[in-house]
C-alpha positions as CSV (number, residue, x, y, z in Angstrom):
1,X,-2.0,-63.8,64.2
2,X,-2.8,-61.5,61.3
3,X,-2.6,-58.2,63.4
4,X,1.0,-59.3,64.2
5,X,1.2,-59.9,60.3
6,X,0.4,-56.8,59.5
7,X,2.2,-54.7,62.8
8,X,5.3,-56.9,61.3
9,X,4.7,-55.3,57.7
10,X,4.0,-52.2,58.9
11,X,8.0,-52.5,60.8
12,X,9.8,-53.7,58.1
13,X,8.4,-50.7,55.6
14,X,9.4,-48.4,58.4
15,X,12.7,-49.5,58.5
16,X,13.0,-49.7,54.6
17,X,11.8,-46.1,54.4
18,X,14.5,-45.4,57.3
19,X,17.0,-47.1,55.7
20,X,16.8,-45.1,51.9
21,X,16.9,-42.2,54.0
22,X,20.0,-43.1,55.4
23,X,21.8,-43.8,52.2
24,X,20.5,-40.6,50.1
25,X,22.4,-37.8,51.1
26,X,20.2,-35.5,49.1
27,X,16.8,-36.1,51.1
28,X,16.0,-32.8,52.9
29,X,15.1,-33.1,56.4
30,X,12.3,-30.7,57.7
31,X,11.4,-33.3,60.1
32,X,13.3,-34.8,62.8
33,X,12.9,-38.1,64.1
34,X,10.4,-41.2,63.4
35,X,8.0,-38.4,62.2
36,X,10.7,-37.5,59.9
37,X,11.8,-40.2,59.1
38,X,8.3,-41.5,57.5
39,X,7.0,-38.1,55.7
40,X,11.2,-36.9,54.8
41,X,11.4,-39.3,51.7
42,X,7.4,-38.7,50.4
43,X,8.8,-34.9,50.4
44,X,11.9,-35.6,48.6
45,X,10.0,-37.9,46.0
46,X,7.6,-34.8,45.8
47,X,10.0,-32.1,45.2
48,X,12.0,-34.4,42.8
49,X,8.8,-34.8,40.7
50,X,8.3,-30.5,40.4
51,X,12.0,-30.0,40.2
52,X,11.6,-32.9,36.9
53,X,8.6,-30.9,35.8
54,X,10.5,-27.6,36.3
55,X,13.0,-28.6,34.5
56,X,11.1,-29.6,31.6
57,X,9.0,-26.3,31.3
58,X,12.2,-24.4,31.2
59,X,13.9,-26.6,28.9
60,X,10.3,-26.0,26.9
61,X,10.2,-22.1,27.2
62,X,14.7,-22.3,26.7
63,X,13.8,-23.8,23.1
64,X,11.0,-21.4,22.3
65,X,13.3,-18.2,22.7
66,X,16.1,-20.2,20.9
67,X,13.5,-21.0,17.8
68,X,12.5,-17.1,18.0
69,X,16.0,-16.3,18.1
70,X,17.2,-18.0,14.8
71,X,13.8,-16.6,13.3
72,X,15.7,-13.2,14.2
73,X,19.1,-14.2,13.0
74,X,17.5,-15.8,9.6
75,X,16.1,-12.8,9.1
76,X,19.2,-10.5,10.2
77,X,20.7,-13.2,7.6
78,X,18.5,-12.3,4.7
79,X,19.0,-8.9,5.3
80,X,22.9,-8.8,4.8
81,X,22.7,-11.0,1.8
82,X,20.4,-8.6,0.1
83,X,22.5,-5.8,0.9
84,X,25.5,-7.6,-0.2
85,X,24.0,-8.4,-3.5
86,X,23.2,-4.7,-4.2
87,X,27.2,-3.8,-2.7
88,X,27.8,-6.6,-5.4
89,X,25.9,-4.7,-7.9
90,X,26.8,-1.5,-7.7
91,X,30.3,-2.3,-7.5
92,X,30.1,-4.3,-10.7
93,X,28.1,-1.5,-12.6
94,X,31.1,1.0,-11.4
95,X,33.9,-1.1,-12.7
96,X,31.9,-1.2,-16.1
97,X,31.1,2.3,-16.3
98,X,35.2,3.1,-15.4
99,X,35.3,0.3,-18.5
100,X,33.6,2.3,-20.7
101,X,35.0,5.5,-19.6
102,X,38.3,3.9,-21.4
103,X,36.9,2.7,-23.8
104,X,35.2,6.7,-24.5
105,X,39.0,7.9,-24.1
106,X,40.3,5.5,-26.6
107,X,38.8,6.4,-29.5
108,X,39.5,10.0,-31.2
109,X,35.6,9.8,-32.8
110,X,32.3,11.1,-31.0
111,X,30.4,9.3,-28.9
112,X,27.3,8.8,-26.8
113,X,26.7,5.7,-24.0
114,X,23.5,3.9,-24.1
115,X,22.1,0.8,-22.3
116,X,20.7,-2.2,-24.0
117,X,16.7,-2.5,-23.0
118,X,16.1,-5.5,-25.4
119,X,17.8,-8.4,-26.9
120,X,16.1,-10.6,-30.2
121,X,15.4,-14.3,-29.5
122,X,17.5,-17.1,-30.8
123,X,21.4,-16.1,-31.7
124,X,21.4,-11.9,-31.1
125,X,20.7,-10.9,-34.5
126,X,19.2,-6.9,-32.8
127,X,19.2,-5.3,-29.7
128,X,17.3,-2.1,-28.8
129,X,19.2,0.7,-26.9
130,X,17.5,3.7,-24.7
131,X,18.8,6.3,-27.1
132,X,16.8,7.8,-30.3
133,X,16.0,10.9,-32.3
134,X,15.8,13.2,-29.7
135,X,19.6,12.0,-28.5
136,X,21.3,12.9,-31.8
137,X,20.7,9.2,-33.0
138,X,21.4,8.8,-36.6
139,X,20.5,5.3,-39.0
140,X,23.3,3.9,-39.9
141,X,25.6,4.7,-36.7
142,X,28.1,2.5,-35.9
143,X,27.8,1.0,-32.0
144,X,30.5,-0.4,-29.8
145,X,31.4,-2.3,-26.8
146,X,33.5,-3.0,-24.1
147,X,35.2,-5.6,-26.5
148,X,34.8,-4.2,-29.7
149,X,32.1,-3.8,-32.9
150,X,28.4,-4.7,-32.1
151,X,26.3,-3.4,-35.2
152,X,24.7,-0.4,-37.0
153,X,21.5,1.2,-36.1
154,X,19.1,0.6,-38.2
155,X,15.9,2.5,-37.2
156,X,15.4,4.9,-34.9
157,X,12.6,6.2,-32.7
158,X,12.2,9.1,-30.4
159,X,13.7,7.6,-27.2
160,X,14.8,4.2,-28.7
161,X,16.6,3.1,-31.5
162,X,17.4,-1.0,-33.0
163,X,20.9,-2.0,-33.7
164,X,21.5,-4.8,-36.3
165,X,24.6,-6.6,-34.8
166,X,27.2,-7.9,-37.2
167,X,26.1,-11.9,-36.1
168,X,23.4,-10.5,-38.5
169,X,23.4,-12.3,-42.1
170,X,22.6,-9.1,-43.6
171,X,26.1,-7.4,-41.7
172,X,28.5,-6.2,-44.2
173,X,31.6,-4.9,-42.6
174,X,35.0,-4.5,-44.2
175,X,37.7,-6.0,-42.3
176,X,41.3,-6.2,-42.0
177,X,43.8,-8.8,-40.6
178,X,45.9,-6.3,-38.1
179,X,49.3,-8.4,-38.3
180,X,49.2,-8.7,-42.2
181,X,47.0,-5.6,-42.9
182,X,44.9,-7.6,-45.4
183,X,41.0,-7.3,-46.0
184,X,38.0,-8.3,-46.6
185,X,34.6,-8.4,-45.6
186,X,32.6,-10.0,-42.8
187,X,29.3,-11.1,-42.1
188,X,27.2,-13.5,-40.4
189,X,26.1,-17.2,-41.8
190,X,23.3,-17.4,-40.2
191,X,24.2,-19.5,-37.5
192,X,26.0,-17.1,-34.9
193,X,29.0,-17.3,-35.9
194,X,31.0,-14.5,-38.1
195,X,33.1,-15.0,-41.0
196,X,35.4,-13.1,-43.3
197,X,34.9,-13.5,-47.5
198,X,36.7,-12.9,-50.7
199,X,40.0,-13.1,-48.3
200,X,43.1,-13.3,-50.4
201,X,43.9,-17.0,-50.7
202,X,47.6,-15.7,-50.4
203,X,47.8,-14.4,-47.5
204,X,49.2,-16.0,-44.2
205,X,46.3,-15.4,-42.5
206,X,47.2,-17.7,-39.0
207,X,44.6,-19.0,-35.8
208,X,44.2,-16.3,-33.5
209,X,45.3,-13.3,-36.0
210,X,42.9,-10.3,-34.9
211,X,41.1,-8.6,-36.8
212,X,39.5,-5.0,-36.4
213,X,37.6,-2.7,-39.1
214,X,39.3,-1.6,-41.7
215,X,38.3,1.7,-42.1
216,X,36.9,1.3,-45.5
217,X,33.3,1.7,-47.1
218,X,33.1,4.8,-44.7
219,X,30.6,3.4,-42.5
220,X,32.9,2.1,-39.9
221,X,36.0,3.9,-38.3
222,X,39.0,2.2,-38.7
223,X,40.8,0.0,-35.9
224,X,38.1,-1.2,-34.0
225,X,38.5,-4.6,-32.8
226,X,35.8,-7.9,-34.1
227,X,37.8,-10.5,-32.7
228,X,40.4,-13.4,-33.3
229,X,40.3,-16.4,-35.7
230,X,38.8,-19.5,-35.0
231,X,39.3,-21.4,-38.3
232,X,40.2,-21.3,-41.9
233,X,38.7,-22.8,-44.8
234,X,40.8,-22.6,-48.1
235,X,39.9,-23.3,-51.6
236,X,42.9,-24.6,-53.7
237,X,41.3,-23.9,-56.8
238,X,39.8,-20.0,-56.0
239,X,41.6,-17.0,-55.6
240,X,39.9,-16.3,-51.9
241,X,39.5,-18.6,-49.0
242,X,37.2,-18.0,-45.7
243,X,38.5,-17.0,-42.4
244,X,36.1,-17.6,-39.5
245,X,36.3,-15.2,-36.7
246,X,35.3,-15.6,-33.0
247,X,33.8,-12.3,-32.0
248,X,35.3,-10.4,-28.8
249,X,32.0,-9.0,-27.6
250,X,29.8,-10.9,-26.0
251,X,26.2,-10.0,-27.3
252,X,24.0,-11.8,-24.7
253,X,25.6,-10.4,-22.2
254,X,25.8,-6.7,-23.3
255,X,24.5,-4.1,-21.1
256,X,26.4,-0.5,-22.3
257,X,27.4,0.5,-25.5
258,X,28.4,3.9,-27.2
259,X,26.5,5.4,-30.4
260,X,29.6,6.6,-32.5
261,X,28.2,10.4,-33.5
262,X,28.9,11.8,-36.9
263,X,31.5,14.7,-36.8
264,X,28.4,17.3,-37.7
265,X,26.4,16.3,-34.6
């Protein structure tokens, strides 16, 4: 009785084995018949298993070349923005150089370029320029920017020389309002900031009036431009009032300037 048990078994997993067979179209056949019918589907289990593992070792060695691959295009990445950066650069240091060649061909005085190598801490009370004694550099030159009036040298060395810029306290530079043609004489407070004294209380001096040197004192040339008005601060009962002035040249961010030479030099 348990022989035809297991003779029974061994049938029906026969026929089950016969039967997937039938209804996978995608079970190669090598063998043909009962023979083939029993070893067919251990093959196709077999093959599925290395065509899974296939798979999943190219899949593996697919994402290894695409990780090497953005390593390479990071890199090719990095690359361009450097060399954009410099493009960036240089094109920025030619459109200030064609700026100061303007500026060289506006004024009818002498002058020299120089490039600020050193800023003081705190509001920009001196800077210190790449251009001394052996340059032609005298004390007491006046230096401009792009914008207008920086300062006066105030010592010079063989190669370098320090500019005292008008934010300075100790700046004394005569000034004149260019729509009313008054003056007066500007200086620092001490807090960044530039302002004009003994101004005629009189005068219609207005927000946003420019004013430039005046020319006088002989230390400056006339005409150059400081900057606009910010504010005004009047005193009914003196003869002068103060006329605050927001400065046209940026000092923390200057880079050129031009030493104005004497007419001897």
């Amino acid at each position: 009785m348990f022989k035809w048990r297991r003779l029974f078994l061994a049938i029906i997993i026969i026929l089950l084995i016969i039967i997937v067979q039938a209804r996978n179209i995608n079970v190669e056949s090598p063998f043909r018949g009962l023979l083939g019918n029993v070893v067919n589907p251990a093959i196709f289990l077999t093959n599925k298993v290395f065509s899974s593992i296939g798979n999943v070792w190219n899949s593996y060695v697919n994402l290894v070349n695409v990780q090497q691959e953005n390593k390479e295009y990071k890199k090719l990445i990095d690359n361009l923005t450097l060399e954009n950066a410099l493009l960036s650069e240089k094109l920025s240091q030619s459109e200030r150089l064609e700026t100061l060649l303007r500026l060289y061909r506006t004024y009818d005085f002498k002058q020299m370029p120089a490039n600020v190598i050193g800023v003081s801490d705190g509001y920009v009370k001196n800077i210190v320029i790449d251009a001394g004694d052996i340059d032609g550099v005298e004390k007491n030159a006046p230096v401009i920017g792009f914008q207008g009036l920086v300062g006066r040298v105030s010592n010079t060395y063989a190669t370098t020389s320090e500019v005292d810029v008008i934010l300075n306290i100790s700046s004394n530079v005569s000034v004149m309002n260019s729509r009313t043609r008054v003056s007066g004489i500007m200086r620092g407070d001490g807090e960044g900031r530039l302002y004009v004294d003994y101004y005629d209380r009189l005068d219609d001096v207005r927000v946003g009036d420019v004013f430039v040197t005046s020319g006088l004192g002989m230390l400056y040339p006339k005409g150059i431009r400081i900057g606009k008005v910010s504010d005004i601060v009047s005193d009914n009962t003196g003869l002068f009032q103060k006329v605050f002035i927001e400065q046209s040249e940026d000092f923390y961010k200057l880079e050129h300037v031009f030493v104005v030479k004497s007419n001897s030099k």
